[in-house]
OpenMM code with the backbone's topology and positions (N, CA, C; nanometers):
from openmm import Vec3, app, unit

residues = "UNK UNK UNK UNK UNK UNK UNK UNK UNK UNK UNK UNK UNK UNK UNK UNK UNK UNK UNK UNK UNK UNK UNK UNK UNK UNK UNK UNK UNK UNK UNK UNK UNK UNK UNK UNK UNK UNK UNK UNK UNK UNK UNK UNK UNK UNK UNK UNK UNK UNK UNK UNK UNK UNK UNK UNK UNK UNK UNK UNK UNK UNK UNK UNK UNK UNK UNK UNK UNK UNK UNK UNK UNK UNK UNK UNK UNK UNK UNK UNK UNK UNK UNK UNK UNK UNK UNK UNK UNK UNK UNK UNK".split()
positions = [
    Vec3(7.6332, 13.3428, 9.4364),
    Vec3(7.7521, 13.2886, 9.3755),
    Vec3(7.8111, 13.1792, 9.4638),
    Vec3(7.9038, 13.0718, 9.3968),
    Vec3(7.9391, 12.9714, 9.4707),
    Vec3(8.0970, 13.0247, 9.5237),
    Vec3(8.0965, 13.1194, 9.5483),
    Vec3(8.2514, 13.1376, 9.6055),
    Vec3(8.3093, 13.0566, 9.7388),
    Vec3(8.4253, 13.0538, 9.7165),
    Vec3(8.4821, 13.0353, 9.8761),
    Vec3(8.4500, 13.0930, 9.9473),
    Vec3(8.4603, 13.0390, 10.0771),
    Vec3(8.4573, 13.1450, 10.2114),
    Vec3(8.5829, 13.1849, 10.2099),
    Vec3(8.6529, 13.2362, 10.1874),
    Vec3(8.7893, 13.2471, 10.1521),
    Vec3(8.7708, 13.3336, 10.0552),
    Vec3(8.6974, 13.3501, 9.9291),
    Vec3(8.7246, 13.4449, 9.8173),
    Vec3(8.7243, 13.3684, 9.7183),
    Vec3(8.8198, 13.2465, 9.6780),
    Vec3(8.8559, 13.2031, 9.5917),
    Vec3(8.7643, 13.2280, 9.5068),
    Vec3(8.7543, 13.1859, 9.3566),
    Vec3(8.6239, 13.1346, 9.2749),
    Vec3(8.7244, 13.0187, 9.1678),
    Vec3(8.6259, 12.9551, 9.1091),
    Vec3(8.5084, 12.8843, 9.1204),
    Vec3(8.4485, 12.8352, 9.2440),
    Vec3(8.5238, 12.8210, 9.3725),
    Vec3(8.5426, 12.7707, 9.4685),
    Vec3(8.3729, 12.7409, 9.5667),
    Vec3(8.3873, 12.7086, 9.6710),
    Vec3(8.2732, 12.7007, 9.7333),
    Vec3(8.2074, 12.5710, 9.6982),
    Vec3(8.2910, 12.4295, 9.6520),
    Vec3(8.2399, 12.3089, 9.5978),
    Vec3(8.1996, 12.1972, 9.7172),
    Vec3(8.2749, 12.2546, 9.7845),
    Vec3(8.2569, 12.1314, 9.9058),
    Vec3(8.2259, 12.1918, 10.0616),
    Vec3(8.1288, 12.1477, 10.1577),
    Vec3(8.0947, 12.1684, 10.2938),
    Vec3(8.1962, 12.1037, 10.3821),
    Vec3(8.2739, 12.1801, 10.4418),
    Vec3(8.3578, 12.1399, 10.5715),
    Vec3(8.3129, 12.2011, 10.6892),
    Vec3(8.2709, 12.1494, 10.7621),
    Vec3(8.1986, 12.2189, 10.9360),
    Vec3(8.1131, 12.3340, 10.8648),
    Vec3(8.0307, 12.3024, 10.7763),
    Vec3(7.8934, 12.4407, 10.7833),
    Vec3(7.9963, 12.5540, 10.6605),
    Vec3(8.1200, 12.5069, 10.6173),
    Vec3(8.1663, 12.6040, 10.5391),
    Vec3(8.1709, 12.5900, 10.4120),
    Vec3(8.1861, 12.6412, 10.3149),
    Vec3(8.1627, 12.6234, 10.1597),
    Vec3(8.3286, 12.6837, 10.1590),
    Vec3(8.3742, 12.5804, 10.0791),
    Vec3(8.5190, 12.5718, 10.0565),
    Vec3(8.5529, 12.5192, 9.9389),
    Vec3(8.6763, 12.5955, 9.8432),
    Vec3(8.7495, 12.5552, 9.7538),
    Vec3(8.7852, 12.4195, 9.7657),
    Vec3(8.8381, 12.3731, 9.6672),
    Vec3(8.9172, 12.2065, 9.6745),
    Vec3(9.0768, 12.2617, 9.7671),
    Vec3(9.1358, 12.3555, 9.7490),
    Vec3(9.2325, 12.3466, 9.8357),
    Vec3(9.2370, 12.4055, 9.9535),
    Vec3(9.0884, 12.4969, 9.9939),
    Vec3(9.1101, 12.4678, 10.1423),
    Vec3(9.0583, 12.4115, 10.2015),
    Vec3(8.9416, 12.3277, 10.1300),
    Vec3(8.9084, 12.1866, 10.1733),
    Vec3(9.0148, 12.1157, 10.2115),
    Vec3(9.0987, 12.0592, 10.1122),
    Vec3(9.2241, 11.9535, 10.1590),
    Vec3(9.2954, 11.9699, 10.2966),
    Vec3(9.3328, 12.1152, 10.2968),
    Vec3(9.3936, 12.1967, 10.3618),
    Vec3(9.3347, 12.2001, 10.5610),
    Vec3(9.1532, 12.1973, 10.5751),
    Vec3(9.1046, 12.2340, 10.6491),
    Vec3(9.1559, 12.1723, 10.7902),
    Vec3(9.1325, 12.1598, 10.8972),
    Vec3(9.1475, 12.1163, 11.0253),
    Vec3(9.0723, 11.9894, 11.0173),
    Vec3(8.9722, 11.9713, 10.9840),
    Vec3(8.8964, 11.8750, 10.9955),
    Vec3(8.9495, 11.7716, 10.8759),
    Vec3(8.9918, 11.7582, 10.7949),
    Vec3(9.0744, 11.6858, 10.7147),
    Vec3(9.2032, 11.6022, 10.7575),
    Vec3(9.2597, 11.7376, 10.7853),
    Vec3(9.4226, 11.7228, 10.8256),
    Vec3(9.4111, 11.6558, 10.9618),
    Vec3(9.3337, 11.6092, 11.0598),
    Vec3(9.3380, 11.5468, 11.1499),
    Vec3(9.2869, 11.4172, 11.1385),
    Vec3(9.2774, 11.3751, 11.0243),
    Vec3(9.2838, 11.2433, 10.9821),
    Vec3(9.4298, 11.2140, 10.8088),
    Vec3(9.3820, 11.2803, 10.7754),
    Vec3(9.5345, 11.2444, 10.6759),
    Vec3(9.6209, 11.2677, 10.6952),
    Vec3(9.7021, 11.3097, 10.7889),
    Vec3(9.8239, 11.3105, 10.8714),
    Vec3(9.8462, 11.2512, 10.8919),
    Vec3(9.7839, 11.1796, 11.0129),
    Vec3(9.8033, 11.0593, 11.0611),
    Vec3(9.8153, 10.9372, 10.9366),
    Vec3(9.7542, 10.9097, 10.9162),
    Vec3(9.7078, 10.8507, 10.7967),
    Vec3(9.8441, 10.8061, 10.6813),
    Vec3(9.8429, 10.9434, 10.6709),
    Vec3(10.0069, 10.9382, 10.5722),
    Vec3(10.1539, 10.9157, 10.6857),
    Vec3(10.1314, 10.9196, 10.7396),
    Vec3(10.2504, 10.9132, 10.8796),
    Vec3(10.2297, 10.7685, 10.8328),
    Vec3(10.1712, 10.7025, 10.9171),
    Vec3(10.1761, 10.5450, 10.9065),
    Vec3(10.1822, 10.4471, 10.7947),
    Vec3(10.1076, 10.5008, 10.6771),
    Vec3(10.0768, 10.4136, 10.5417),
    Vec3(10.2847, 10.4514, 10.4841),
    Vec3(10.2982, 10.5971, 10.4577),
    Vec3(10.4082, 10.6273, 10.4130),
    Vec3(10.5662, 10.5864, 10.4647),
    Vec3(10.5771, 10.5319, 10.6267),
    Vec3(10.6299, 10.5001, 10.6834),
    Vec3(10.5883, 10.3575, 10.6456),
    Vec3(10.5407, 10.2710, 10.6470),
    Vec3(10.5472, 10.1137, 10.6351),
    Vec3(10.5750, 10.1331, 10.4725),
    Vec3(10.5395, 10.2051, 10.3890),
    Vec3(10.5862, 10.2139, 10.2203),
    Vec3(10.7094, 10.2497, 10.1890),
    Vec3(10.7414, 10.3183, 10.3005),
    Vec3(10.9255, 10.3518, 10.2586),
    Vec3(10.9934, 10.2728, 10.3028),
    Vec3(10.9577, 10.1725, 10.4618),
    Vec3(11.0261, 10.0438, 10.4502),
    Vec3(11.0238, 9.9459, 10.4136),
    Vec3(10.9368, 9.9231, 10.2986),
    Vec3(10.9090, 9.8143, 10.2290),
    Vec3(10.9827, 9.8894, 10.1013),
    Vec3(10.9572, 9.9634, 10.0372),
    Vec3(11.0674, 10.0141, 9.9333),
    Vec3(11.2274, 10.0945, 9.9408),
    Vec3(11.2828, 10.1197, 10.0483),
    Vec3(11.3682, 10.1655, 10.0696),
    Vec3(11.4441, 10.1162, 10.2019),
    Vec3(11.3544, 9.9991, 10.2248),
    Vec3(11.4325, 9.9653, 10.3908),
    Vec3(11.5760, 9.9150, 10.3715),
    Vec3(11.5911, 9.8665, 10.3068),
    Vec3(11.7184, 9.7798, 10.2572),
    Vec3(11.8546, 9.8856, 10.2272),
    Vec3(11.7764, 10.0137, 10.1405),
    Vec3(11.9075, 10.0969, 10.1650),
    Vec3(11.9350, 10.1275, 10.2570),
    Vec3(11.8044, 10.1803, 10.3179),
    Vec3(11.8310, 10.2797, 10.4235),
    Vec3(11.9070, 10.1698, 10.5380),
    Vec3(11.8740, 10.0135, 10.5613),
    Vec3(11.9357, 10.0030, 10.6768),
    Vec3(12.1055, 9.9847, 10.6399),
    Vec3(12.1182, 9.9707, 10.4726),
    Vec3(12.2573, 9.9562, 10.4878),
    Vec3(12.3539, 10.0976, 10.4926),
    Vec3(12.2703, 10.2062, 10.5494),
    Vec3(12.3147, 10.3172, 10.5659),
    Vec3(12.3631, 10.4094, 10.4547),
    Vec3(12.2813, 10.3621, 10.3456),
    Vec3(12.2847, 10.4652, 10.2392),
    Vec3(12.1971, 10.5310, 10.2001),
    Vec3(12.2073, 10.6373, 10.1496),
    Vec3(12.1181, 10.7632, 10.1634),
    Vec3(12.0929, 10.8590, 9.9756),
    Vec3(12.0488, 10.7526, 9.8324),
    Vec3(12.0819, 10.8020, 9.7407),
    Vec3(12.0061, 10.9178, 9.6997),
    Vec3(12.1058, 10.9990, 9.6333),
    Vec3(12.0019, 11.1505, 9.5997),
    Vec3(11.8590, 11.1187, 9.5101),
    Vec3(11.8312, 10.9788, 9.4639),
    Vec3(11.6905, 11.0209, 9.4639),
    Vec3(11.6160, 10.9645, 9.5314),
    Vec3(11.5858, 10.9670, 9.6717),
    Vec3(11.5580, 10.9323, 9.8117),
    Vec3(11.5024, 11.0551, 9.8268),
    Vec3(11.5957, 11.1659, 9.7931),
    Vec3(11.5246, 11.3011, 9.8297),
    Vec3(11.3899, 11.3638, 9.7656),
    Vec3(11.3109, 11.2714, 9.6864),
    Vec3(11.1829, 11.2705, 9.6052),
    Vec3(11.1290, 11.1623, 9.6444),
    Vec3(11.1726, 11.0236, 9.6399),
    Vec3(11.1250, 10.9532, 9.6391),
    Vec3(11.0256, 10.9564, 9.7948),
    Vec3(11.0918, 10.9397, 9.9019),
    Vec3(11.0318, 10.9151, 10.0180),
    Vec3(10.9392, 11.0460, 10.0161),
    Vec3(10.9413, 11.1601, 9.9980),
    Vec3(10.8234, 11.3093, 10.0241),
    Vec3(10.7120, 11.2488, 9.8948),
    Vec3(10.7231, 11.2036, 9.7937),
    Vec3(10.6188, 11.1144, 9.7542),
    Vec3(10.5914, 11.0013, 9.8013),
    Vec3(10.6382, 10.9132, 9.8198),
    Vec3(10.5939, 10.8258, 9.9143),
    Vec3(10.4735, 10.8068, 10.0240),
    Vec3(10.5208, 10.9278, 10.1108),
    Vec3(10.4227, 11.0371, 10.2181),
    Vec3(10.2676, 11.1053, 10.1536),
    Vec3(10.3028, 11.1427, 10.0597),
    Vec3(10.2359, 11.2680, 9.9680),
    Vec3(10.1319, 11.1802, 9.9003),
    Vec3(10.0987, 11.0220, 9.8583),
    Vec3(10.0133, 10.9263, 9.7844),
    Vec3(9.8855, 10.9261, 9.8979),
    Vec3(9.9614, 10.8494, 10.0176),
    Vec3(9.8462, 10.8414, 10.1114),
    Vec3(9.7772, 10.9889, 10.1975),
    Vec3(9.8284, 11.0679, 10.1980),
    Vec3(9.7917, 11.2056, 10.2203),
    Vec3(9.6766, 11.2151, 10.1427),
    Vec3(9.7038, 11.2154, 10.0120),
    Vec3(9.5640, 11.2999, 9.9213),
    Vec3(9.5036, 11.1945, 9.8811),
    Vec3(9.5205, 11.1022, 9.8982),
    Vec3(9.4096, 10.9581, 9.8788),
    Vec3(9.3192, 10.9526, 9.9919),
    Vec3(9.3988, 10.9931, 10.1236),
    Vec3(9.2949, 10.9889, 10.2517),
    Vec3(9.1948, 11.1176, 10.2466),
    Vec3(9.2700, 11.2087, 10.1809),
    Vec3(9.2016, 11.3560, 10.1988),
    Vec3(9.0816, 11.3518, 10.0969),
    Vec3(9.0971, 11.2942, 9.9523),
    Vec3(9.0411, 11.2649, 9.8659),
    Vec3(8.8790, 11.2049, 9.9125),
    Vec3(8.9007, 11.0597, 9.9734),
    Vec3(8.8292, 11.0177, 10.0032),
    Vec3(8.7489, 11.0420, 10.1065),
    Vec3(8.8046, 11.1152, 10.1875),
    Vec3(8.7049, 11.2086, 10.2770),
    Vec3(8.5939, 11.2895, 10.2393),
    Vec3(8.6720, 11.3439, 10.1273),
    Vec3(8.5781, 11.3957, 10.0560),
    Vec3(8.4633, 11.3722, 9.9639),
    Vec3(8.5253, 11.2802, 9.8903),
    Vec3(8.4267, 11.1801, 9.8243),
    Vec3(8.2980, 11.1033, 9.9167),
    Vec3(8.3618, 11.0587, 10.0421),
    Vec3(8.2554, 10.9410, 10.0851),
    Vec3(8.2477, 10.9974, 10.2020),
    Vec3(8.3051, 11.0756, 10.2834),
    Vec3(8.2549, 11.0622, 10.4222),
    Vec3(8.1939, 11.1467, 10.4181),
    Vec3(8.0744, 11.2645, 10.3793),
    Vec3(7.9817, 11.3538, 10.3811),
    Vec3(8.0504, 11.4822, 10.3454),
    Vec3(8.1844, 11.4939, 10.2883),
    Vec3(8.2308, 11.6547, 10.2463),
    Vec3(8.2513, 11.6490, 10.1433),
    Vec3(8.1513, 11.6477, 10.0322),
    Vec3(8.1274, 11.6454, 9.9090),
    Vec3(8.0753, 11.7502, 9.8609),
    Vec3(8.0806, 11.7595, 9.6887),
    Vec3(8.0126, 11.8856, 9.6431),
    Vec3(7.8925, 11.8812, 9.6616),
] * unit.nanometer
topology = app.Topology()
chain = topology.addChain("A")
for resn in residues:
    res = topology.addResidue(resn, chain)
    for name in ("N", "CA", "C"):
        topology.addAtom(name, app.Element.getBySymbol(name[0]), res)
């Protein structure tokens, strides 16, 4: 059966370090997250000051800021994680 190492099922779609892993603890894994972190740190930070720099430097703070910027973050995260998966050898 293609299970997770984990349990999950359908799971077990993708190889991370020798492991057969679900899509979310693929995303999730060590070996991922030490590149899309970073990744989203920097892309999401130059995207929120290019879309929000202007409020933020005139020191306003509007309640939908409180979505906007954690998406902001959250695009380049699973685009980097995505594509890791897709192209750099942790594929199904």
């Amino acid at each position: 059966m293609n299970d997770c190492i984990e349990g999950h099922r359908p799971g077990g779609r993708y190889q991370v370090q020798g492991d057969r892993l679900c899509l979310r603890h693929a995303l999730f894994s060590g070996r991922l997250l030490r590149t899309s972190l970073p990744t989203a740190a920097v892309v999401g930070t130059v995207l929120t000051a290019i879309n929000q720099g202007t409020v933020l430097v005139d020191g306003r703070f509007p309640d939908d800021l409180w979505w906007k910027i954690p998406m902001t973050y959250s695009v380049p995260f699973f685009v980097s994680s995505w594509s890791q998966l897709r192209v750099l050898g942790i594929t199904r």
